[in-house]
C-alpha positions in Angstrom: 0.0 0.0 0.0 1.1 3.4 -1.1 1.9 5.7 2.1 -0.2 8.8 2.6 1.5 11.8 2.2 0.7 14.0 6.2 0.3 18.0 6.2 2.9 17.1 9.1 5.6 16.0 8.1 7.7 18.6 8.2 6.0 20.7 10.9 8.7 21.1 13.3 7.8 24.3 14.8 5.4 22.8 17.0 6.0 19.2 19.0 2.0 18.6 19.0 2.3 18.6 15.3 5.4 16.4 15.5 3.9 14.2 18.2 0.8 13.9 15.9 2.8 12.8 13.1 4.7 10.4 14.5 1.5 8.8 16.0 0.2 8.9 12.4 3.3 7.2 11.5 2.7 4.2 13.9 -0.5 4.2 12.7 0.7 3.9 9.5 3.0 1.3 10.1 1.0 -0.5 11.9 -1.6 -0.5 9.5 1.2 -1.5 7.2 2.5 -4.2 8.8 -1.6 -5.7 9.5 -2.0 -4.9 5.8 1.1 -7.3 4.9 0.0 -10.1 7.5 -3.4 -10.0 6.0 -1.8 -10.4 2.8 0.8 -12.7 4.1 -2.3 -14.7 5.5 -4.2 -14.5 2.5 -1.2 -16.0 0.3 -1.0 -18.5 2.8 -4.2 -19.5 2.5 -4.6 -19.0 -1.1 -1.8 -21.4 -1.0 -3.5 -24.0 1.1 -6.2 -23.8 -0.9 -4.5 -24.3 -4.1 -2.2 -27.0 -2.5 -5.6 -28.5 -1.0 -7.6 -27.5 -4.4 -5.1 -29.8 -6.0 -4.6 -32.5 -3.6 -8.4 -32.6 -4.7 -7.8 -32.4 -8.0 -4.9 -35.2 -7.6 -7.4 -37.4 -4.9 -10.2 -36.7 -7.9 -7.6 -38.3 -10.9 -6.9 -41.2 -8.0 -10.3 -41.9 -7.8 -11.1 -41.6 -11.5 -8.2 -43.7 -12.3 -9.5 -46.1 -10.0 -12.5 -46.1 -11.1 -11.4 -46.1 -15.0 -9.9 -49.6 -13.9 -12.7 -51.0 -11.6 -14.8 -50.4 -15.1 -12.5 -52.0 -17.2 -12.1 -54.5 -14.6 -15.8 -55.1 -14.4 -16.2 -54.7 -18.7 -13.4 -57.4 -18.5 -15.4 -59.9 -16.6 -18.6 -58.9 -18.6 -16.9 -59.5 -21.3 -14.8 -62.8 -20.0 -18.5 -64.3 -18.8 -20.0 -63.0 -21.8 -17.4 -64.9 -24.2 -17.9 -67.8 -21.1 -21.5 -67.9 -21.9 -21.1 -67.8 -25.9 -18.3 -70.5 -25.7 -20.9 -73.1 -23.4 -23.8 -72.3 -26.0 -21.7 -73.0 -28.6 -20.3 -76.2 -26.8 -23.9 -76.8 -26.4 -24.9 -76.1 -29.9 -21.8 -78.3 -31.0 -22.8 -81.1 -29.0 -26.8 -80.9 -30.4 -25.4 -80.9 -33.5 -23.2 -84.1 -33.1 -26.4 -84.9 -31.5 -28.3 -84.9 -34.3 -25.9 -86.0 -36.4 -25.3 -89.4 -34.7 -29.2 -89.9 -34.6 -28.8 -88.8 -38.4 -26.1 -91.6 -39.1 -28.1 -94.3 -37.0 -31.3 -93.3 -39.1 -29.2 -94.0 -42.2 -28.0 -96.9 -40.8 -30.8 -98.3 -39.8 -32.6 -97.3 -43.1 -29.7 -98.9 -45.1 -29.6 -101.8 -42.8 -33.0 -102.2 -43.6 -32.8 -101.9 -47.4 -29.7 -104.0 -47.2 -32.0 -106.9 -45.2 -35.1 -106.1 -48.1 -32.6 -106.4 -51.0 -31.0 -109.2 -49.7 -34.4 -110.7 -49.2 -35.7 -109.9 -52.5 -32.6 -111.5 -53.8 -32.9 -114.8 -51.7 -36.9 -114.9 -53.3 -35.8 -114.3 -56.5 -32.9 -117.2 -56.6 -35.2 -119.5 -54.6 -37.8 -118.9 -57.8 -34.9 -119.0 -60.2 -33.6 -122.1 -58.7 -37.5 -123.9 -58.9 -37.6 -122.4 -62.1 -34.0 -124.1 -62.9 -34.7 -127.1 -61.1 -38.5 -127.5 -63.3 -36.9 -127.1 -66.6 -33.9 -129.2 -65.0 -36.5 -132.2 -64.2 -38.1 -131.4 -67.7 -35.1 -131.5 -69.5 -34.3 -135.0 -67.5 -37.5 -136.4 -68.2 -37.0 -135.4 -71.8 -33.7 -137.1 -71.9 -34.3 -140.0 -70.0 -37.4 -140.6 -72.9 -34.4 -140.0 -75.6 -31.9 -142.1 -74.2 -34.8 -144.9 -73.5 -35.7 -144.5 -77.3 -32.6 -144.9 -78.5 -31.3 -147.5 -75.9 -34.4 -149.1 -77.8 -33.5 -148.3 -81.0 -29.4 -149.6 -79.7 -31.0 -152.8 -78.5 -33.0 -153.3 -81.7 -29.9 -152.4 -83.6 -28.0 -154.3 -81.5 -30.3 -157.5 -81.9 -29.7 -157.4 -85.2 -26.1 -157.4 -84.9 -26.1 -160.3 -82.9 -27.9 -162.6 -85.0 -25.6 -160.7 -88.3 -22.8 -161.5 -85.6 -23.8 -164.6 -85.1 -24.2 -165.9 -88.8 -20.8 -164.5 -89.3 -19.3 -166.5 -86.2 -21.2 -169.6 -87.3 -19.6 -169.4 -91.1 -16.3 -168.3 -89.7 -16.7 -171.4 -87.5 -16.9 -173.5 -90.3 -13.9 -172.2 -91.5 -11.7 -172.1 -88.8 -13.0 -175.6 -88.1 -11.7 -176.8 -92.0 -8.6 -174.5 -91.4 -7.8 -176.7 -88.6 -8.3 -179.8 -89.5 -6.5 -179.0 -92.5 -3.9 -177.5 -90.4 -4.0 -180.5 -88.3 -3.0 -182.4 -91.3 -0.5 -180.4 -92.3 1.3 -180.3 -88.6 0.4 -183.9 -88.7 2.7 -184.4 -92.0 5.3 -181.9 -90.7 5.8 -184.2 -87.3 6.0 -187.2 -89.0 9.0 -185.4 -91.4 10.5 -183.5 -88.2 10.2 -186.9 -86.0 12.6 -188.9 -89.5 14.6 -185.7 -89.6 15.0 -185.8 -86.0 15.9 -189.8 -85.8 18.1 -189.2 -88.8 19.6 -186.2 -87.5 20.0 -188.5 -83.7 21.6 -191.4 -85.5 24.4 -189.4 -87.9 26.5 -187.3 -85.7 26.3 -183.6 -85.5 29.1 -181.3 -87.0 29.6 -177.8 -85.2 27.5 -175.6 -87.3 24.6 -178.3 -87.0 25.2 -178.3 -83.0 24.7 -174.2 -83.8 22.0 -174.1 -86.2 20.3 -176.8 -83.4 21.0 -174.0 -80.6 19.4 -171.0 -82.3 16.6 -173.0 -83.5 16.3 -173.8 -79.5 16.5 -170.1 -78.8 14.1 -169.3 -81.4 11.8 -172.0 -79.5 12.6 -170.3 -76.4 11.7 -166.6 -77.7 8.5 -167.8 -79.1 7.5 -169.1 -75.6 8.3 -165.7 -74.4 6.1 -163.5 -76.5 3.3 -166.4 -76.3 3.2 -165.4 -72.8 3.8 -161.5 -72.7 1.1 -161.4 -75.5 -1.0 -163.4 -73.1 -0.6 -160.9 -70.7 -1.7 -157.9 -73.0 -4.2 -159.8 -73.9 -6.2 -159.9 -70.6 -5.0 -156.1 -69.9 -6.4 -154.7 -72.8 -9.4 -156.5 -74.1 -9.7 -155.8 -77.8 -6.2 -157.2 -78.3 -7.4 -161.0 -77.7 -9.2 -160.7 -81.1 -6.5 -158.8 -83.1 -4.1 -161.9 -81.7 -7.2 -164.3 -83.1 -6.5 -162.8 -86.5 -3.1 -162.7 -86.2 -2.5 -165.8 -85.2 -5.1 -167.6 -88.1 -2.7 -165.2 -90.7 0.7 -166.7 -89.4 -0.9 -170.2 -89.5 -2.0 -169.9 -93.1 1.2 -168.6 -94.1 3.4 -171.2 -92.0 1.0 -173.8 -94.5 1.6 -172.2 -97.5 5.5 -173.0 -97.4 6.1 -175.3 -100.1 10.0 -176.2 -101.0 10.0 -173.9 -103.6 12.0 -170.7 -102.6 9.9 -168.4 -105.2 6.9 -169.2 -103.8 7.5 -168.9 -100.5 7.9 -165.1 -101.0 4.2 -164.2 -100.9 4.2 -166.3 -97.4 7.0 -164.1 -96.1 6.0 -161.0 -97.3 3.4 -161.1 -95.1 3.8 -158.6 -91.9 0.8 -158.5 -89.4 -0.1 -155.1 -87.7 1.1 -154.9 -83.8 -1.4 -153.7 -81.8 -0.3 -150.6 -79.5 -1.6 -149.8 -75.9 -3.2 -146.9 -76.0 
């Protein structure tokens, strides 16, 4: 505050004027000095209540803070048990829908199953009618052949009947043949004994050089050989039944030839020339 100029200041002539300046003075100062503690004060508190205003402020920003993070706290755990909640309905959607589609893969079991057990059904009543079909043209088809074969085992025996008694006519003339082929044969093996047995006696009483001992041997051997294949061919014979008549022949066609030697050398050669088929095994 500015000081006050006084009327006496400088009145010295007079001590009540100097004494009532001075007292002005104090009063001055005084007022002075209460003017500076109330503005002293004043700062003070202006100071206290800016230090307090913001310590308010600050405690406000605190609290706001805190209260900023309670809420996103508390939107955290809305939004935890919200995404809590979406994930269990969508577990429990999941699991309806597997659900479902088990129930939906046993129905199309079932239902294939079931067309599986018809088809397989239908098939079995179809195969049983094919197969009564099968086995009525089967018995058909038998009887039919069974009549064929007894017509023709007819018509065979008829055939064969007739072959018999044609067989038989046959064996009866070839009979009579082989019975004159005999006896003339016996005649003939008749005369040949008689000129072997005086060959023999001859040949007994003259003594026997060395190539008539050999001639004698091989004719022996010969002997011997023919034994041999008389009895192999007897063999064949009873192990392959067609054979015993192809020996028949055979045998009647080297017998006719053996008779038809004559001591003429040129016409023995149609004799020789002679060669009868061997039968093979088949």
């Amino acid at each position: 505050m500015e000081a006050m100029e006084s009327p006496y200041k400088f009145a010295k002539d007079s001590p009540s004027r100097q004494l009532l300046w001075e007292l002005s003075q104090l009063a001055i100062s005084t007022q002075e000095k209460f003017n500076d503690r109330l503005d002293r004060a004043s700062k003070e508190r202006e100071a206290a209540h800016s230090s307090a205003l913001a310590a308010s402020i600050a405690e406000h920003e605190r609290v706001r803070r805190d209260a900023e993070l309670e809420r996103q706290r508390i939107e955290l755990q809305i939004q935890e048990e919200q995404r809590r909640r979406e994930e269990e309905k969508r577990l429990e959607l999941e699991q309806i829908r597997r659900l479902a589609e088990r129930k939906e893969a046993e129905r199309a079991q079932a239902a294939e199953r079931a067309e599986r057990e018809a088809t397989a059904e239908r098939k079995t009543r179809e195969a049983e009618t094919a197969r009564k079909k099968a086995a009525k043209a089967q018995a058909e088809a038998d009887a039919a052949k069974r009549l064929k074969e007894k017509e023709e085992q007819e018509k065979r025996a008829k055939q064969l009947d007739e072959q018999k008694r044609a067989q038989a006519a046959e064996a009866d003339r070839v009979a009579k043949e082989k019975r004159a082929s005999a006896e003339k044969a016996r005649n003939q093996e008749a005369r040949s004994v008689s000129s072997k047995q005086a060959a023999l006696q001859t040949t007994q009483l003259l003594p026997r050089s060395p190539e008539r001992e050999a001639e004698f041997q091989r004719y022996q051997e010969i002997h011997q050989n023919l034994k041999e294949l008389r009895r192999y061919m007897s063999d064949q014979a009873k192990q392959i039944p067609d054979l015993k008549q192809k020996m028949g022949d055979m045998r009647r066609e080297i017998k006719k030839s053996v008779g038809q030697f004559t001591e003429d050398k040129n016409a023995n050669k149609v004799p020789v020339s002679f060669q009868p088929v061997i039968y093979k095994k088949q």
